[in-house]
matplotlib code that plots the C-alpha trace (Angstrom):
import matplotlib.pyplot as plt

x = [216.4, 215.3, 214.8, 218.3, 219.6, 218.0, 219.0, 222.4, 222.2, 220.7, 223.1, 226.3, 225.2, 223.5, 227.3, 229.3, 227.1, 227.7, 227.6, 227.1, 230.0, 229.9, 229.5, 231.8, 231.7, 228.9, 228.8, 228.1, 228.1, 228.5, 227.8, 228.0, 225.4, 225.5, 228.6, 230.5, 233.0, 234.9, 237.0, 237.4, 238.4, 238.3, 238.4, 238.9, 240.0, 238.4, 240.7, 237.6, 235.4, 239.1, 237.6, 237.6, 234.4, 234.8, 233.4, 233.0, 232.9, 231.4, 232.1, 230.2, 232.0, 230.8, 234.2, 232.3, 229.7, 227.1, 229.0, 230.0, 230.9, 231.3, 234.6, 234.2, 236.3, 239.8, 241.5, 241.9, 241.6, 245.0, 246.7, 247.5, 245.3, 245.6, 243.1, 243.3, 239.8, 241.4, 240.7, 238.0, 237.6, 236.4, 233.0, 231.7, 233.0, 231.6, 233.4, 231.8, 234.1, 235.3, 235.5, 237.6, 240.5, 239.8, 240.2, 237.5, 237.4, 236.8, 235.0, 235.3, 232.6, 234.5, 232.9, 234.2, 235.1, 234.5, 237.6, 240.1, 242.4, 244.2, 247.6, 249.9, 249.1, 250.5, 250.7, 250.3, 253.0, 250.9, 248.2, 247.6, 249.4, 248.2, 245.1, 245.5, 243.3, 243.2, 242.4, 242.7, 241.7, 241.8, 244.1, 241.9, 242.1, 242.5, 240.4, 240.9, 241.9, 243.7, 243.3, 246.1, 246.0, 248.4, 247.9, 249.0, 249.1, 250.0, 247.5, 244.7, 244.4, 245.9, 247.7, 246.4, 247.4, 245.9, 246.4, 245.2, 245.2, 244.0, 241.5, 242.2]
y = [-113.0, -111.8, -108.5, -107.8, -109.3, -106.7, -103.7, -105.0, -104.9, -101.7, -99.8, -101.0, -100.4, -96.3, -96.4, -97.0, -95.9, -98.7, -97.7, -100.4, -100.2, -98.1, -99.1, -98.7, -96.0, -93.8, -90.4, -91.4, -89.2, -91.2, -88.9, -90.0, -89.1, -86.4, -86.1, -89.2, -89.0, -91.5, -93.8, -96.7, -97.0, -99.9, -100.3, -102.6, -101.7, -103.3, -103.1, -104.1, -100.7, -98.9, -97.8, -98.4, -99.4, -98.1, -98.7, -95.9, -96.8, -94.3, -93.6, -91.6, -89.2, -86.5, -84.4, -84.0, -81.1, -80.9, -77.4, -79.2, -77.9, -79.9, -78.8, -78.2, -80.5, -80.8, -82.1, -82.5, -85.7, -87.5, -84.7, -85.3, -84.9, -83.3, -82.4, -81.9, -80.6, -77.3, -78.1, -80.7, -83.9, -85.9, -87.0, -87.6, -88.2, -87.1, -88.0, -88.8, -90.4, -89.9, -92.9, -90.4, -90.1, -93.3, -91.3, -89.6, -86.2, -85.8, -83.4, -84.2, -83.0, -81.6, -81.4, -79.2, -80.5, -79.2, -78.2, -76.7, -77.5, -80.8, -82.2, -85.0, -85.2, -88.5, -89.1, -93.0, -94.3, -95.8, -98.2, -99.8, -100.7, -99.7, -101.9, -103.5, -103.7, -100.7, -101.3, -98.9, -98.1, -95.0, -95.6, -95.9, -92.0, -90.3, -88.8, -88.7, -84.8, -85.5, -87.8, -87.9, -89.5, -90.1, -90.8, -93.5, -93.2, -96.6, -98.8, -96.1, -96.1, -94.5, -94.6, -93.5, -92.0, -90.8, -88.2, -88.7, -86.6, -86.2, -83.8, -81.3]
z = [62.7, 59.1, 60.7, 62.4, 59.0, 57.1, 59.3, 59.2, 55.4, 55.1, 57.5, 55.4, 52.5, 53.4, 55.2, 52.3, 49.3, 46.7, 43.4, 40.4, 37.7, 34.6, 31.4, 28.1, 25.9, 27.7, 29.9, 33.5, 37.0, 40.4, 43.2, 46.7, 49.3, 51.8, 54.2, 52.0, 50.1, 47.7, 49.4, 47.2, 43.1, 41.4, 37.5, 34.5, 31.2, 27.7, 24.6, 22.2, 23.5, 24.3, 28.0, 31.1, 33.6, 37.1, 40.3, 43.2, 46.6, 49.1, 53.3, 55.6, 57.6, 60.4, 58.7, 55.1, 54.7, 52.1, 50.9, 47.3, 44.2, 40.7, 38.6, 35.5, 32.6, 34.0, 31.3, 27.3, 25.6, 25.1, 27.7, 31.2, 34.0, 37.3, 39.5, 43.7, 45.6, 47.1, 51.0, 50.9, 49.6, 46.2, 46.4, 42.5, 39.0, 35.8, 32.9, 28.8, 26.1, 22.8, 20.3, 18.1, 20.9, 22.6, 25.7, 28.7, 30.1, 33.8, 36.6, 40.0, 42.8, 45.4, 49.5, 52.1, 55.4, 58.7, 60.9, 58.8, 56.1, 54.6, 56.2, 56.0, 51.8, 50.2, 46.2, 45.3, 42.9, 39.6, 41.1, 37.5, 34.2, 30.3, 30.2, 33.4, 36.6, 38.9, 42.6, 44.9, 48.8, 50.7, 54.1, 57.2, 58.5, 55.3, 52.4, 48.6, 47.3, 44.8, 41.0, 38.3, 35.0, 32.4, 29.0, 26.7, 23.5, 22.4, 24.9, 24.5, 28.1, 30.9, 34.2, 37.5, 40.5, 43.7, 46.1, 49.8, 53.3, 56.4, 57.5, 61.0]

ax = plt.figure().add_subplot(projection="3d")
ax.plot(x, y, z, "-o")
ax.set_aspect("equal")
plt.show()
């Protein structure tokens, strides 16, 4: 019994590709193994360290190659960000932070998928509010392309948005 327990365990977790939350104020990569790509986002924001600690969940899928490249910075402290995988799908985060802008910058590893191109390409509304809890799933059948931030000046924090598609 201990046995079937354990192989239970270990196939969820080498199928989804947990990764622990990170920590305030620090540079941190999450990279999800080979052929997975983010699927779940989850993050909580702390107004004493003015930053946010986020969790990355990782899916296997047959549709995601190992052909991956990292982007470099895509965006400014303080200015928007806006960054969509040009046909493939989001599979790691980079980002560091600045205690003089109270803000991160981001780069995004980007996997190519096998049969073709991106279609039926959503945009979430906000999934979070200035300082508030971010929770946010990938539908069953699609795959996260696409991440958008917006600053806030006032909260020191900002608001998300996430782009999703299905894969031919």
């Amino acid at each position: 019994m201990i046995q079937v327990v354990f192989a239970v365990s270990f196939l969820l977790v080498n199928a989804i590709g947990i990764n622990a939350g990170t920590n305030f104020e620090v540079t941190w990569k999450k990279n999800c193994g080979y052929n997975q790509y983010v699927w779940h986002v989850s993050s909580v924001h702390s107004n004493p360290h003015q930053d946010r600690s986020w969790t990355f969940l990782c899916k296997y899928s047959s549709r995601v190659t190992t052909t991956c490249s990292w982007t470099g910075w895509v965006n400014l402290f303080t200015r928007e960000l806006l960054y969509q995988c040009p046909n493939g799908v989001i599979a790691g985060v980079y980002s560091y932070h600045s205690n003089k802008y109270e803000d991160r910058r981001f780069s995004f590893k980007c996997c190519s998928t096998k049969y073709g191109y991106g279609y039926a390409c959503y945009w979430t509304g906000y999934v979070n509010y200035s300082d508030g809890y971010l929770n946010y799933g990938v539908p069953t059948g699609y795959f996260l392309t696409g991440v958008k931030g917006d600053y806030d000046q006032k909260k020191k924090d900002r608001r998300w948005r996430f782009q999703y598609c299905k894969r031919a």
